[in-house]
VOLUMTOR-111315 format. One record per residue (C-alpha): residue in three letters; x, y, z; residue number from 1. Coordinates in nm, 3 decimals. Example, Ala and Ser with C-alpha at 12.3 -4.5 7.8 and 13.67 -1.06 7.14 Angstrom:
% residues 2
[atom "ala" [1.230 -0.450 0.780] 1]
[atom "ser" [1.367 -0.106 0.714] 2]
END
This chain:
% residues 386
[atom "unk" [0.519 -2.537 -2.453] 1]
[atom "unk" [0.604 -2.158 -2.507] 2]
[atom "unk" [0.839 -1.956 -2.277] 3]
[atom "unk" [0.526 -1.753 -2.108] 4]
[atom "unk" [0.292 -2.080 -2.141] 5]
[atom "unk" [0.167 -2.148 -1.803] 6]
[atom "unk" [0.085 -2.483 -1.701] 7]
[atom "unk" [-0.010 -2.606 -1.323] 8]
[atom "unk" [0.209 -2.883 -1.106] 9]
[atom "unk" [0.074 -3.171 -0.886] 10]
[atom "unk" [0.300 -3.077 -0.607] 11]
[atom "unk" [0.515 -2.809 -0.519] 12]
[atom "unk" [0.863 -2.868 -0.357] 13]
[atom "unk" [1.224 -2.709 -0.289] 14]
[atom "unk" [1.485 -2.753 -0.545] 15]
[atom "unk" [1.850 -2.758 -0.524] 16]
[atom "unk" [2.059 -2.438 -0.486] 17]
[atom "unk" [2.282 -2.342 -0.772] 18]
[atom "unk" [2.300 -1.979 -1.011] 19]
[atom "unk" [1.987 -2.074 -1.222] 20]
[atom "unk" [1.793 -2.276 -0.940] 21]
[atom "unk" [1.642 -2.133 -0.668] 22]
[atom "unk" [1.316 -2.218 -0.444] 23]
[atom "unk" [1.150 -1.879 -0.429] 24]
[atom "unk" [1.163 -1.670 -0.813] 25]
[atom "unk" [0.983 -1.313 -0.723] 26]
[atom "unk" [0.894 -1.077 -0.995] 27]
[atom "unk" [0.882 -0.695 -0.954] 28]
[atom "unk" [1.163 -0.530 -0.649] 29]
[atom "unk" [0.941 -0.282 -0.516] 30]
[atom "unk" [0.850 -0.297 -0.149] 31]
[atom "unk" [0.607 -0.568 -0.205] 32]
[atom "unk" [0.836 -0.803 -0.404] 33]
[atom "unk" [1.128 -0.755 -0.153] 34]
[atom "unk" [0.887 -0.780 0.150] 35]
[atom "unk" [0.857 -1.118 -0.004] 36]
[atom "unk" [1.163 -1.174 -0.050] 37]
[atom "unk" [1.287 -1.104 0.285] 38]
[atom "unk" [0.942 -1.302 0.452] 39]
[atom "unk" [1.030 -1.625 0.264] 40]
[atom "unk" [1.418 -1.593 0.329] 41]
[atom "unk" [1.349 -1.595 0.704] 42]
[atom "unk" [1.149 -1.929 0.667] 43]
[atom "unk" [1.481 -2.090 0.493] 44]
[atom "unk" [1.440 -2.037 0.102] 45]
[atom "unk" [1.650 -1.932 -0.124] 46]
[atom "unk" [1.559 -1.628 -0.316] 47]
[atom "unk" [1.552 -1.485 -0.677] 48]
[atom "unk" [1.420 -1.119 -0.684] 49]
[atom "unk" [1.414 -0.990 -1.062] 50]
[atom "unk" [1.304 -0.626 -1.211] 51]
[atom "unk" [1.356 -0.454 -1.509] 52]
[atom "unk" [1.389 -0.114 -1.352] 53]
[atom "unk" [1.700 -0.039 -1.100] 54]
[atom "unk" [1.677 0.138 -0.751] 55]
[atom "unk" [1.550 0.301 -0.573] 56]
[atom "unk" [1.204 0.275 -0.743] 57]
[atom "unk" [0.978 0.555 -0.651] 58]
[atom "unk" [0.624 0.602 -0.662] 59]
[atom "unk" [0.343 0.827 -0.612] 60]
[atom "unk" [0.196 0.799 -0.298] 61]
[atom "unk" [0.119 0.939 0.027] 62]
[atom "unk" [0.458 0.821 0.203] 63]
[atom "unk" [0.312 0.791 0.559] 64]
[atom "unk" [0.379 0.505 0.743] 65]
[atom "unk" [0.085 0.415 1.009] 66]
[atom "unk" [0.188 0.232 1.350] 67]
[atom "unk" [0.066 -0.126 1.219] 68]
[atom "unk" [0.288 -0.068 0.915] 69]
[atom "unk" [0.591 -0.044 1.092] 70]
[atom "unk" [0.487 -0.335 1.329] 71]
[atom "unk" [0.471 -0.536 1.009] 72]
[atom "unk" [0.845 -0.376 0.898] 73]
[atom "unk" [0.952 -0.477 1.236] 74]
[atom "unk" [0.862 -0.873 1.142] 75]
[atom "unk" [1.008 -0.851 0.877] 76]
[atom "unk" [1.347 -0.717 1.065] 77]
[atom "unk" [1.360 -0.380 0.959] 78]
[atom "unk" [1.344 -0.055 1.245] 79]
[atom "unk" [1.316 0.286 1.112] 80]
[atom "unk" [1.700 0.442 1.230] 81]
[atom "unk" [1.679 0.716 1.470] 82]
[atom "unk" [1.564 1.037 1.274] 83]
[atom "unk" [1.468 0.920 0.958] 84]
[atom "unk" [1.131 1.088 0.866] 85]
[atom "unk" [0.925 1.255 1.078] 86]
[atom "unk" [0.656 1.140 1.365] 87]
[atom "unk" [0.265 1.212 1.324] 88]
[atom "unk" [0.060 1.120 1.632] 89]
[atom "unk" [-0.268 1.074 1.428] 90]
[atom "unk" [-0.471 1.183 1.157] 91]
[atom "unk" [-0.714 1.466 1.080] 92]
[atom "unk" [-0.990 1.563 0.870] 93]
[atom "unk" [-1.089 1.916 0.725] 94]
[atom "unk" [-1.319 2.084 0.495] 95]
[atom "unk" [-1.412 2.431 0.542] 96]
[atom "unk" [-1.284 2.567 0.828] 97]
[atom "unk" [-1.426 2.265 1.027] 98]
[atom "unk" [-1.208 1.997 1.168] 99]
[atom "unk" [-1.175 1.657 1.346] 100]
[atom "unk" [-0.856 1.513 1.493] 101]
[atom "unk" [-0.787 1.166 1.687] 102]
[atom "unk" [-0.460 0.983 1.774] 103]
[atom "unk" [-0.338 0.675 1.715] 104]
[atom "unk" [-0.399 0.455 1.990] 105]
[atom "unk" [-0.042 0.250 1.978] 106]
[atom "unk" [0.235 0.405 1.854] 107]
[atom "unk" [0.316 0.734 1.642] 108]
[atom "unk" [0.302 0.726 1.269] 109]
[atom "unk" [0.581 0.823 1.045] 110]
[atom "unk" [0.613 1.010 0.707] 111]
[atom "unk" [0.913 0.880 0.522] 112]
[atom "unk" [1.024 0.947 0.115] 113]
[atom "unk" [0.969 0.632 -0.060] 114]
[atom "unk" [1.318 0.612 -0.196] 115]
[atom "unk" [1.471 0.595 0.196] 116]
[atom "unk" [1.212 0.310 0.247] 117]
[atom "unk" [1.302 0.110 -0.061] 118]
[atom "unk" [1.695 0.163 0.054] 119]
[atom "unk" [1.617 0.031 0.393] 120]
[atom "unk" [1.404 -0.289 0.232] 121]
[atom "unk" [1.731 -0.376 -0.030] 122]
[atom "unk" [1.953 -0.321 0.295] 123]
[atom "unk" [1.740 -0.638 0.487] 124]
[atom "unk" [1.699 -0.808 0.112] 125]
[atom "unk" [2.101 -0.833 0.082] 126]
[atom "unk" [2.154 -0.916 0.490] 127]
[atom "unk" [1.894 -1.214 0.458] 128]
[atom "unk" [2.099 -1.340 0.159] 129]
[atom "unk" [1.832 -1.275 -0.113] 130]
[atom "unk" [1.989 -1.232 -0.491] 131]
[atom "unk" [1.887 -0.899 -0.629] 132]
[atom "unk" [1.881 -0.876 -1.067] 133]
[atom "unk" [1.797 -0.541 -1.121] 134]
[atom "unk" [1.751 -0.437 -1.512] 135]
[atom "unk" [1.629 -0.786 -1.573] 136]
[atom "unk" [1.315 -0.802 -1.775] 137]
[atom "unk" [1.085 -1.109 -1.704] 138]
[atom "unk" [0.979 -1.238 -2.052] 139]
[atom "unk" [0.727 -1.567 -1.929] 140]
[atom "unk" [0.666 -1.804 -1.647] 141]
[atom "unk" [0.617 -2.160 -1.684] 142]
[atom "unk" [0.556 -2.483 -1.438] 143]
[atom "unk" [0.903 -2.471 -1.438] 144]
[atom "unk" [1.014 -2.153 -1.375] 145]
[atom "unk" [1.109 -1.798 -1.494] 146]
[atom "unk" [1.247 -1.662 -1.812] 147]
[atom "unk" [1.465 -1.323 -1.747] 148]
[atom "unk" [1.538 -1.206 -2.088] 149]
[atom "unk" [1.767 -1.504 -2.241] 150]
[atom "unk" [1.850 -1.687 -1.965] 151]
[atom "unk" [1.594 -1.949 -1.750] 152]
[atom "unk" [1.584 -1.980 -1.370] 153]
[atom "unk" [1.419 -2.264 -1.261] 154]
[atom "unk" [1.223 -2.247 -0.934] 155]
[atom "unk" [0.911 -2.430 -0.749] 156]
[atom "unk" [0.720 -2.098 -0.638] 157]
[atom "unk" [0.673 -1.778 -0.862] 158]
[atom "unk" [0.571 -1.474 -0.653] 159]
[atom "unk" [0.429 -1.157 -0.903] 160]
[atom "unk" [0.516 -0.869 -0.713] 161]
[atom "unk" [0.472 -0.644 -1.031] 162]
[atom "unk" [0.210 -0.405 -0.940] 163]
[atom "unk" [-0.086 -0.339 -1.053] 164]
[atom "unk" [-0.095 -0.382 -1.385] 165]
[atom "unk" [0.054 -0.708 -1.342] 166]
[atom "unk" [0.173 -0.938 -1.599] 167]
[atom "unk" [0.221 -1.241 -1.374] 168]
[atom "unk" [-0.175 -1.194 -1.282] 169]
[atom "unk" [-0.196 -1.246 -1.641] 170]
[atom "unk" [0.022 -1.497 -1.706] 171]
[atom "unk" [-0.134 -1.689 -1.478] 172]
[atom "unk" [-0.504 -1.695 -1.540] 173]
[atom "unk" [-0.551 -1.474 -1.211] 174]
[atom "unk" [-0.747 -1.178 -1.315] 175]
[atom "unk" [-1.060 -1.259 -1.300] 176]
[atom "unk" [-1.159 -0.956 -1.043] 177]
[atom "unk" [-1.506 -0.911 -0.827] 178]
[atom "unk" [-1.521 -0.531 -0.869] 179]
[atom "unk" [-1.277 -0.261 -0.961] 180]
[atom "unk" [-1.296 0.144 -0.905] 181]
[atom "unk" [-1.040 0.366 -1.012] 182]
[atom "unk" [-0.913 0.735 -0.936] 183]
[atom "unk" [-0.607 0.963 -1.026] 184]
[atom "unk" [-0.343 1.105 -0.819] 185]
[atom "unk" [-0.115 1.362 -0.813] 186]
[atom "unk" [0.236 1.390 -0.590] 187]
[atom "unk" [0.428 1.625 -0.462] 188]
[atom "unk" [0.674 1.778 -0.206] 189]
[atom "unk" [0.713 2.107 -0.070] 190]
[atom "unk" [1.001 2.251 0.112] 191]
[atom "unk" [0.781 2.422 0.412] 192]
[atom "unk" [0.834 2.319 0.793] 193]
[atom "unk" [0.518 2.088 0.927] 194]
[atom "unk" [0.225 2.313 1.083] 195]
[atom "unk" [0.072 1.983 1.187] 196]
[atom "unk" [0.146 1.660 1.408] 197]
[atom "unk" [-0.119 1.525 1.207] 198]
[atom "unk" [-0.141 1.333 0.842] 199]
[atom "unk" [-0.447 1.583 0.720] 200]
[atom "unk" [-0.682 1.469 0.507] 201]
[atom "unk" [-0.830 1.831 0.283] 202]
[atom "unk" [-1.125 1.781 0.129] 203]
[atom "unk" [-1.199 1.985 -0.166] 204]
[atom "unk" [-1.517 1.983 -0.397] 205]
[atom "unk" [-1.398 1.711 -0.656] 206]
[atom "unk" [-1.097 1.625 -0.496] 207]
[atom "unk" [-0.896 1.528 -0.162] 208]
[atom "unk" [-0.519 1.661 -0.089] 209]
[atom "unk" [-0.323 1.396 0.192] 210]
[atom "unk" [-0.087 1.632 0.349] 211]
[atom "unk" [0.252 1.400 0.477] 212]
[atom "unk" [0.519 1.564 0.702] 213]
[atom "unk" [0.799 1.392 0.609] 214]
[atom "unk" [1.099 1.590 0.742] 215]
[atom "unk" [1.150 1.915 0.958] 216]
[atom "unk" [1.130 2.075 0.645] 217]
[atom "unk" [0.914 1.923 0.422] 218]
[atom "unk" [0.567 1.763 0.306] 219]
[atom "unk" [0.413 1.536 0.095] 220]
[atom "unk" [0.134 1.658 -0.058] 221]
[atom "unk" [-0.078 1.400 -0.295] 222]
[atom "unk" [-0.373 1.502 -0.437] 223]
[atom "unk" [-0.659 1.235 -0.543] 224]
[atom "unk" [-1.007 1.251 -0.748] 225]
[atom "unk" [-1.197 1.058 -0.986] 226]
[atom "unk" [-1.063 1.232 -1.297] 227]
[atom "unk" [-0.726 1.382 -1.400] 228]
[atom "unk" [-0.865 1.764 -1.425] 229]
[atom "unk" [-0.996 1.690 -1.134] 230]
[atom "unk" [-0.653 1.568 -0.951] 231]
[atom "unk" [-0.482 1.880 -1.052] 232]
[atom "unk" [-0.284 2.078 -0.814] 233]
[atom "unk" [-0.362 2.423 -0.945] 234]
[atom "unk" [-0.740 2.356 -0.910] 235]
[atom "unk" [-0.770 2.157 -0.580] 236]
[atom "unk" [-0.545 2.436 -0.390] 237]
[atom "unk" [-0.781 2.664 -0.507] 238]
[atom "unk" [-1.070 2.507 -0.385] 239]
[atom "unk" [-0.864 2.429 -0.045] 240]
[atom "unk" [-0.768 2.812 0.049] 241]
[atom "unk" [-0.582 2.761 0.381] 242]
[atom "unk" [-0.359 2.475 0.239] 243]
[atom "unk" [-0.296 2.749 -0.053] 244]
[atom "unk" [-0.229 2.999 0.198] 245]
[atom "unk" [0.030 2.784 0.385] 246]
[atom "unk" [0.201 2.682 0.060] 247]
[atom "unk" [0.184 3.028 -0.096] 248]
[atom "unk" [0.570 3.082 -0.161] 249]
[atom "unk" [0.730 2.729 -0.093] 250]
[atom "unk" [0.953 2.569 -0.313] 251]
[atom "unk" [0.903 2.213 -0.508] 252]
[atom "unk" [1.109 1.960 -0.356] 253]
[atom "unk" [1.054 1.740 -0.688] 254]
[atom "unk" [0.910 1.664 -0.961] 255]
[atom "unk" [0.528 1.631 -0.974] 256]
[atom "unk" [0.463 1.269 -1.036] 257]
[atom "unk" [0.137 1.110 -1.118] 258]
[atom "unk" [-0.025 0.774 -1.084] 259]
[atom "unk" [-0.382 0.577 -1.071] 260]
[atom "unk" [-0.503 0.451 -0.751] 261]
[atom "unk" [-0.698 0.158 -0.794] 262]
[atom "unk" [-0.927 -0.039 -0.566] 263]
[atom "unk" [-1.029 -0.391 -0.670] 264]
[atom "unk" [-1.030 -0.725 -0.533] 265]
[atom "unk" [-0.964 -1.053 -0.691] 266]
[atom "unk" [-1.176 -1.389 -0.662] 267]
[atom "unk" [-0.816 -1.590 -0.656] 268]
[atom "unk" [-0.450 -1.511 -0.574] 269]
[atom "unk" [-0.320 -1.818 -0.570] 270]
[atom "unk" [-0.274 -2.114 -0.857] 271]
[atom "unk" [-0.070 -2.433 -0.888] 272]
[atom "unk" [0.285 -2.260 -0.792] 273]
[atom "unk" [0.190 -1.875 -0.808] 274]
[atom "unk" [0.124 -1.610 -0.566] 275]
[atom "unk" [0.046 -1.265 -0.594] 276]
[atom "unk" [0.109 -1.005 -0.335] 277]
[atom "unk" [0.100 -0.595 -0.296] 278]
[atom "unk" [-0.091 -0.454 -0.584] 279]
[atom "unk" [-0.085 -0.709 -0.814] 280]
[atom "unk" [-0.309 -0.894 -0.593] 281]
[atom "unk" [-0.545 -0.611 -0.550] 282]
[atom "unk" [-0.596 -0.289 -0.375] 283]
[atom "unk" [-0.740 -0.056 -0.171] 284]
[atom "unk" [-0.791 0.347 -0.238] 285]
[atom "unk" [-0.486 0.517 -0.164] 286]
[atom "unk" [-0.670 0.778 0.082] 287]
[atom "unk" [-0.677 0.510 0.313] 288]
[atom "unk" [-0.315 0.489 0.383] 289]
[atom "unk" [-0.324 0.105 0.408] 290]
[atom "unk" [-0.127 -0.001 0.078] 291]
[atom "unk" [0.221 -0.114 0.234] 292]
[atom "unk" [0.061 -0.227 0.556] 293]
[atom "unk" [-0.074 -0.459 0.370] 294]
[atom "unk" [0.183 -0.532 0.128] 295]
[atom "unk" [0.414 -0.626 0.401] 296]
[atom "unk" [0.128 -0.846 0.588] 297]
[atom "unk" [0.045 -1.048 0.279] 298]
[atom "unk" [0.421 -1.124 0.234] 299]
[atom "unk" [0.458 -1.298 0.589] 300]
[atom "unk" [0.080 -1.447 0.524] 301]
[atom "unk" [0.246 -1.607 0.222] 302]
[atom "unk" [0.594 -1.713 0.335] 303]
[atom "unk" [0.383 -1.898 0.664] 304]
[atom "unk" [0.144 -2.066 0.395] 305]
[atom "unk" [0.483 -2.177 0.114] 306]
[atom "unk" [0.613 -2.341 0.449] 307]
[atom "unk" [0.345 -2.584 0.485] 308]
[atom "unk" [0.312 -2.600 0.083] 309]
[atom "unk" [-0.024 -2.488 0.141] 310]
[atom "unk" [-0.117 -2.166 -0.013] 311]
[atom "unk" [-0.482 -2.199 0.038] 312]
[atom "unk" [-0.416 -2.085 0.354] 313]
[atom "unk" [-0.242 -1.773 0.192] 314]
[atom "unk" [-0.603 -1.670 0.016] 315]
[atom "unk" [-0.779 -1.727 0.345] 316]
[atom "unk" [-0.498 -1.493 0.473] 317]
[atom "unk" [-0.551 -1.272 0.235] 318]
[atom "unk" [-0.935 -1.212 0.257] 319]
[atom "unk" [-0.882 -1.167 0.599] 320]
[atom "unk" [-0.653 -0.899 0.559] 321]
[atom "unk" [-0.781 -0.675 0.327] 322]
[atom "unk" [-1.142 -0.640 0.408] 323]
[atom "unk" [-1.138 -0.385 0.653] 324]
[atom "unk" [-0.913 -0.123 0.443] 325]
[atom "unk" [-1.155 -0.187 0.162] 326]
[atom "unk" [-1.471 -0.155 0.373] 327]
[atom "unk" [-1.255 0.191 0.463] 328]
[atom "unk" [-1.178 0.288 0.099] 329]
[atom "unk" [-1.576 0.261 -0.009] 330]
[atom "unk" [-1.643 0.496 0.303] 331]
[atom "unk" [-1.387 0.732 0.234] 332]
[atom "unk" [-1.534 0.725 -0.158] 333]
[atom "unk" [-1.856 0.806 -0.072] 334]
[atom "unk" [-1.771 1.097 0.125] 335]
[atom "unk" [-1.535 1.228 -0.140] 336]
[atom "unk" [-1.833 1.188 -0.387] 337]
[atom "unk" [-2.130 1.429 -0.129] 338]
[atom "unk" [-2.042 1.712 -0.042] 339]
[atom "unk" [-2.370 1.709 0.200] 340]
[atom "unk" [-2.257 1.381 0.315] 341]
[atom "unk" [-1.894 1.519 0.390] 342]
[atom "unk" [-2.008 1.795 0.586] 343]
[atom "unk" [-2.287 1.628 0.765] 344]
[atom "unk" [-2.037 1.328 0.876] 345]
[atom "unk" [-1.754 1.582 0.961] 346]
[atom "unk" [-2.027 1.804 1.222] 347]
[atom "unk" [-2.109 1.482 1.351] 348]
[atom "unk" [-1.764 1.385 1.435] 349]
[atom "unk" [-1.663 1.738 1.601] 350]
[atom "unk" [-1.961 1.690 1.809] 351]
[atom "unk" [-1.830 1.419 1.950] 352]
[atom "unk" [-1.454 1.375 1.869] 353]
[atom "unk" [-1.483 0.993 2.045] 354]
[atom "unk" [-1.661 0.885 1.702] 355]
[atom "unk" [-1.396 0.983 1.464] 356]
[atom "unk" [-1.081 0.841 1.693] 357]
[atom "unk" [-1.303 0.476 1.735] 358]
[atom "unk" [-1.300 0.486 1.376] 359]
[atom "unk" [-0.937 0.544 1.383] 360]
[atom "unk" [-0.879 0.303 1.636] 361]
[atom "unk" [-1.082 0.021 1.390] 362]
[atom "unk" [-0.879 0.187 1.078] 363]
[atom "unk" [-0.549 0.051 1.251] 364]
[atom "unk" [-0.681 -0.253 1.340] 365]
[atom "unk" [-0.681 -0.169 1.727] 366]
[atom "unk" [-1.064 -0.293 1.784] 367]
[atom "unk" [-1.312 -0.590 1.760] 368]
[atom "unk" [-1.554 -0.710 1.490] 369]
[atom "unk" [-1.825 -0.583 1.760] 370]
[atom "unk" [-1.684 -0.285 1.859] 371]
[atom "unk" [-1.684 -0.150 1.466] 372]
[atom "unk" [-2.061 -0.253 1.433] 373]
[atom "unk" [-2.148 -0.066 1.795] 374]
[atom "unk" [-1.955 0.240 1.643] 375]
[atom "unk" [-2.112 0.216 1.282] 376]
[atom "unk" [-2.445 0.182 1.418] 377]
[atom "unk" [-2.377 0.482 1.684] 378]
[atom "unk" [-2.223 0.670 1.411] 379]
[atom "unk" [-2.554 0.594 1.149] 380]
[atom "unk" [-2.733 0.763 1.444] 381]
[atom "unk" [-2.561 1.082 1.514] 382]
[atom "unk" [-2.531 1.130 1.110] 383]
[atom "unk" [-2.885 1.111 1.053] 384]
[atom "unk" [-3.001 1.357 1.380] 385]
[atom "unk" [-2.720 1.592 1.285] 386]
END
């Protein structure tokens, strides 16, 4: 059998605790893979996190935290410290002069730079005892265990946590996926004081821009469409001429970063003695805001189902969890993709503002199977008389 061979045990159990041995090996330290870590640490195993890059580990994304996000951070022991980002009380829609607005209906969201989050995740990693290898390369799984560059660490659950583009997905005979959509998207921050209490969501011709406050002075700006001409900055403030207008003159507060947003789901994240969470276990359209809520719900999904030693119970988990921020990413898709349909839905939403915050309210998760059917149907209605 070859270092990345994979083969599948009869039966899963703890192992001893020594350097090399641990019960829990997770692969990739981003929030996903130390959500993980920290979920299954709370439930009594020991931890291995591993990752060939070192912190903090950035990435492009919208940086706003939604209330059921931080409810999940909260499980997970972690509270935002007093003054660390900056509140939103809801979201907000706008294409051409016409807008619709609706608050949360528990809670205040938060924008916070990725880098501060990640900090705050290795903080809880360390507290709950979890060993951190940082610039350690994973080279193969096996029944067994992991391979980290020349040395072995043997452990009875493998976690991929590596994005994704994941390797462990691979590795393990996991990627067989049910459907898979793709866009680009472009970040970055402006040094410019808030004009809104609102994450916006600009909608442009080809493109959409998610406007973040993240600080007293600053935003997040990421900018998303189906091709990379499209996703550029120069062209989509062009096309948006007030969000222009109220950058006209602000400074960069970094570097503009780039990555693909990726919507797919998988028909198995779970075999023998490996999970996947976060990305490498699918995703949802980055528009939708919903890619760390879920991250962070998978993780204490999974750490409940290695308990038992049942993670069948993780993949029922997990299909429960991410179908409603995927039936949101194919709505927000279609509207980015008609312009008629944008405007159309967006008239019919400032006509009567109660639409667009139900749909906020079943966004978060604050409403009922039934109540998101009586609202689709009652928003099918007013769409096609407006």
């Amino acid at each position: 059998m070859g270092e990345g061979e994979f083969i599948y045990p009869l039966k899963a159990k703890r192992v001893a605790r020594d350097n090399n041995i641990v019960d829990v090996c997770i692969i990739g330290g981003g929030p996903a893979g130390l959500a993980a870590a920290i979920a299954v640490s709370q439930r009594g195993f020991s931890v291995l996190v591993a990752d060939g890059s070192e912190p903090p580990i950035d990435k492009p994304c919208g940086e706003g935290l939604m209330p059921g996000t931080q409810a999940a951070l909260r499980d997970l022991g972690i509270r935002l410290p007093l003054g660390v980002g900056y509140r939103v009380q809801g979201i907000q829609l706008a294409q051409s002069g016409a807008r619709v607005a609706a608050e949360f209906p528990q809670g205040s969201g938060v924008g916070i730079r990725r880098p501060v989050l990640h900090e705050l995740l290795i903080q809880r990693a360390e507290k709950c005892g979890v060993k951190l290898r940082w610039k350690t390369p994973v080279t193969g799984i096996n029944v067994k265990g992991v391979q980290l560059g020349g040395e072995f660490v043997a452990a009875r659950w493998i976690i991929g946590a590596d994005g994704g583009g994941s390797r462990v997905r691979r590795w393990a005979d996991l990627d067989a996926a049910m459907g898979r959509s793709q866009r680009m998207a472009t970040r970055r921050h402006y040094r410019v004081r808030p004009w809104s209490e609102y994450m916006e969501i600009h909608w442009g011709t080809r493109s959409q821009a998610y406007v973040t406050p993240i600080s007293r002075e600053e935003v997040c700006i990421v900018v998303m469409a189906e091709t990379g001409e499209d996703a550029d900055f120069g062209r989509t403030l062009r096309d948006l001429p007030e969000l222009e207008e109220r950058l006209a003159g602000a400074e960069l507060g970094s570097k503009e970063r780039g990555a693909v947003s990726a919507m797919h789901s998988l028909r198995r994240v779970a075999r023998g003695n490996v999970a996947l969470v976060g990305d490498a276990s699918g995703g949802v359209d980055a528009i939708t805001g919903e890619g760390l809520r879920l991250a962070f719900r998978q993780s204490l999904a999974l750490a409940e189902a290695m308990e038992v030693g049942e993670l069948q119970k993780y993949e029922q988990a997990h299909r429960r969890l991410v179908w409603r921020p995927m039936w949101i990413g194919k709505l927000m898709l279609q509207l980015g993709r008609s312009g008629a349909m944008r405007e159309r839905a967006l008239r019919t939403m400032s006509g009567k503002p109660e639409l667009f915050a139900r749909m906020l309210a079943i966004h978060v998760g604050h409403a009922t199977t039934r109540d998101a059917l009586l609202t689709g149907a009652q928003l099918s209605w007013n769409f096609l008389a407006a």
